[in-house]
N, C-alpha and C positions, 0 to 999 in steps of 0.2 A: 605758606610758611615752609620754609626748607627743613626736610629731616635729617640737617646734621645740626640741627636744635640742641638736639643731648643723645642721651643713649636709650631713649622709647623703642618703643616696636614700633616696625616698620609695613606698610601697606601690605596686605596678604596676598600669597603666592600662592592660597587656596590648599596650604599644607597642615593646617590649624586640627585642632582636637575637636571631639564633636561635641558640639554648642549644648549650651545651658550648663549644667552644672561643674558636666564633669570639664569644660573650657574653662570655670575661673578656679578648680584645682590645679589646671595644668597653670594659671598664670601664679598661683601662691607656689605650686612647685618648684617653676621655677626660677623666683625669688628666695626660695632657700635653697636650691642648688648654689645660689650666690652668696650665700650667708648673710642675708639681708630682708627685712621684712618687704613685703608688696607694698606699693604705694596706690592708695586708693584717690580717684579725683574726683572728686562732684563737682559741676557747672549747671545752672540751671538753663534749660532749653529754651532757645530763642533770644536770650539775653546774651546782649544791649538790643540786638536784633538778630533776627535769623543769620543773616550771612557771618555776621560776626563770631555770632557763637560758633558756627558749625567752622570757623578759624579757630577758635578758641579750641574745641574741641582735638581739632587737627596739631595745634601747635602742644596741649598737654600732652599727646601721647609721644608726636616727637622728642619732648624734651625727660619723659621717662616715667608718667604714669603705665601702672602695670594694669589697672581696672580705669573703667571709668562707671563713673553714676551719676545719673542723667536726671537731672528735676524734671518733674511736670507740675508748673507750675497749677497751684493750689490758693483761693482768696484765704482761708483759716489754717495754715501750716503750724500746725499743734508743736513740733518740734521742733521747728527754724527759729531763729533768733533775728534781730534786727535789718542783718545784712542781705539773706534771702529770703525774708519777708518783703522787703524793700525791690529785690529784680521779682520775685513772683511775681508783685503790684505792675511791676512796670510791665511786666510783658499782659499782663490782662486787660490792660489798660490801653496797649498797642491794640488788642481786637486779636490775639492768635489765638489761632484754636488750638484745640489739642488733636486734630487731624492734621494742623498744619506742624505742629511740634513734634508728631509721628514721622509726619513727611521730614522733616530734621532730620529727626532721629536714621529713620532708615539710607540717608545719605550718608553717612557715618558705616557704613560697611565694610569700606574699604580698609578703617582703623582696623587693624587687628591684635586686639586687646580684647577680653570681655569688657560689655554693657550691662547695666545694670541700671532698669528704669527706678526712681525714688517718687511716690507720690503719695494720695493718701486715698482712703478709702471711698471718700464720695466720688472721687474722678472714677474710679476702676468700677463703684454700684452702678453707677447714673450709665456709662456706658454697656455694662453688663458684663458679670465673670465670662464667658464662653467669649463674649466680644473681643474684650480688652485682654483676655490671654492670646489670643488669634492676631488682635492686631501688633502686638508686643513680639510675638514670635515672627509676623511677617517682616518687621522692621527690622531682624537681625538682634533682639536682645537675647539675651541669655538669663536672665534671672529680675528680682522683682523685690523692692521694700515697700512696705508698707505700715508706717510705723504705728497707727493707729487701729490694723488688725487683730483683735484679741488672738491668741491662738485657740484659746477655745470654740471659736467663733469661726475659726478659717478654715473647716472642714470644704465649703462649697468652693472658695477659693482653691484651695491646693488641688481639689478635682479638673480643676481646668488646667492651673499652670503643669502638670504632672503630664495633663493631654497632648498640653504644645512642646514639653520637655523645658521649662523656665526653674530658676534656682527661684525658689522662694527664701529671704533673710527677714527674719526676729530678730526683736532687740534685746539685749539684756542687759538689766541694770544693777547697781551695787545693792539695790534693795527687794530683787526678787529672793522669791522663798525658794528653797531645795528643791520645792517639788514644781515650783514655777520653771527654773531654770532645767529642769527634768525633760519638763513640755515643751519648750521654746526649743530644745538641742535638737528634741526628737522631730518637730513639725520645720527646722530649719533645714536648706541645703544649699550649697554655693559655699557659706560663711556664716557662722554667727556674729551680729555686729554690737559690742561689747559698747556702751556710753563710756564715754571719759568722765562726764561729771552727770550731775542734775539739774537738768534745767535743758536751756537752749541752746542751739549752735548760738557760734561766734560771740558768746557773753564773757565766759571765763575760761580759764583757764584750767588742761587737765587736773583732776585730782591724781595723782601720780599713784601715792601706795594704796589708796582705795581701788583704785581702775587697776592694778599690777594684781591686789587680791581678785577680784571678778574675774580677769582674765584665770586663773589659778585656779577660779573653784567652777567654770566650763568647762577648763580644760580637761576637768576629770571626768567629765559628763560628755566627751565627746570626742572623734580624730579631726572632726571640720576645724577648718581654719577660722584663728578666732583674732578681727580684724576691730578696731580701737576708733573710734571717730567721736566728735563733740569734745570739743578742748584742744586740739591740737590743731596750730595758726601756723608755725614758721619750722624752721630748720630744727632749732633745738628741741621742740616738744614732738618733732618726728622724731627725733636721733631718741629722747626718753623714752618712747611709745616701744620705736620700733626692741627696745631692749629685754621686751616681755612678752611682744603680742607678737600674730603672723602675719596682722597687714596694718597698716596707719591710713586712715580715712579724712582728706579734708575737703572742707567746704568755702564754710566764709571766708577763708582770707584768701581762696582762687576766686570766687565771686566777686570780692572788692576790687581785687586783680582787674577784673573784666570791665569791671562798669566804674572806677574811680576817673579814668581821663578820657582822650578820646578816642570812639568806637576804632580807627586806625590803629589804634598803638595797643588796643588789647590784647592780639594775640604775643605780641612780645613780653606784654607783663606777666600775661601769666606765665609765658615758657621762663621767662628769669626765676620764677618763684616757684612753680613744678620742677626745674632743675634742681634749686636748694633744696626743695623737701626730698626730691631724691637721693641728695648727697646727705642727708640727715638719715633718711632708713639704710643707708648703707653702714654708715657710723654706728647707726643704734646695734 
């Protein structure tokens, strides 16, 4: 995939800020140096197939993702909605490991953009915290979601990612309490990642001034960058997002991108549709 795609970043000259957290400030930085929110891109690993994807990945940053976030895929993804429930299955179903989705992953090095792995908590138990922070760090990531980590609960967690130097993101939602959204700010680092709505990726659509209030009442609870994902599919609900928040996060509709035709033509759908939401957080 050729990088005159769009206006992504471009393969590293090895001149980068140093990894883990303080690399995805420097990518929100300097997205408001531009006066324009970050654009965040999730694809899930290995999907349609490894080479595929690892095109797919290559072609979003070309075309102007500022992060990227990386599924591991998961058979019970508590937060996904139809779209990457559907490539999670497929790729589990292909027989890839998550040694081989590492190996992916860490081929993706040359992107220079932060990484950011997305999975759930039995992939990173079953492996082991000391493990899966080590192999996360060997692979070149920078930071880590786990949307199903209580924060009360992630003390043993953050002991590791803290070791390898990884951003740990919490979610927060329209219906945490004060004193929730207290904890979450405080146990976060990279990003706080704000829901658009309740419920699942790729169902509906953002709630606008509920997600605009959330974003409002972090902000005061924090200087991390506070970055909007679940609800936001196309150009327009970036250009909204981007008009409150510090970065715009999408999933399913790069996912459907990927795997709606055939594996040849994926990496072009999604640089057409990572372009658009680029030119939407520019707007917003």
């Amino acid at each position: 995939m050729s990088a005159a795609i769009g206006a992504g970043p471009q393969p590293s000259s090895g001149s980068a800020p140093d990894r883990g957290p303080a690399r995805i400030q420097a990518a929100f930085d300097r997205a408001a140096v531009e006066d324009r929110a970050a654009l965040v891109v999730y694809l899930t690993a290995a999907y349609p197939d490894p080479a595929t994807s690892r095109a797919c990945f290559e072609a979003a940053v070309a075309a102007g993702a500022d992060v990227l976030e990386i599924g591991l895929p998961f058979s019970d993804p508590m937060m996904d909605g139809p779209i990457i429930q559907a490539a999670n299955q497929h790729v589990l179903e292909a027989g890839t490991t998550v040694a081989e989705q590492l190996e992916l992953v860490a081929g993706l090095r040359h992107l220079d953009v932060p990484k950011l792995v997305m999975t759930y908590v039995t992939i990173a138990d079953t492996r082991g915290w000391a493990r899966f922070a080590d192999e996360l760090a060997e692979a070149g990531i920078d930071g880590v979601i786990l949307p199903d980590l209580p924060v009360a609960e992630a003390g043993p967690w953050l002991e590791q990612a803290d070791r390898c130097g990884l951003a740990t993101v919490f979610l927060a939602s329209s219906v945490s309490t004060d004193e929730r959204l207290a904890a979450i700010v405080a146990a976060s680092s990279g990003f706080v990642y704000a829901t658009g709505l309740l419920g699942v990726t790729g169902v509906n659509a953002v709630a606008g001034d509920v997600t605009e209030a959330l974003v409002a009442r972090v902000g005061t609870r924090t200087d991390l960058p506070i970055a909007v994902g679940i609800g936001v599919k196309d150009r327009a609900s970036a250009a909204e997002v981007a008009g409150y928040a510090d970065g715009v996060i999408v999933g399913s509709s790069v996912v459907r991108a990927a795997g709606e035709g055939s594996a040849a033509g994926a990496p072009e759908r999604v640089a057409a549709l990572v372009t658009e939401l680029r030119a939407g957080v520019a707007e917003g």
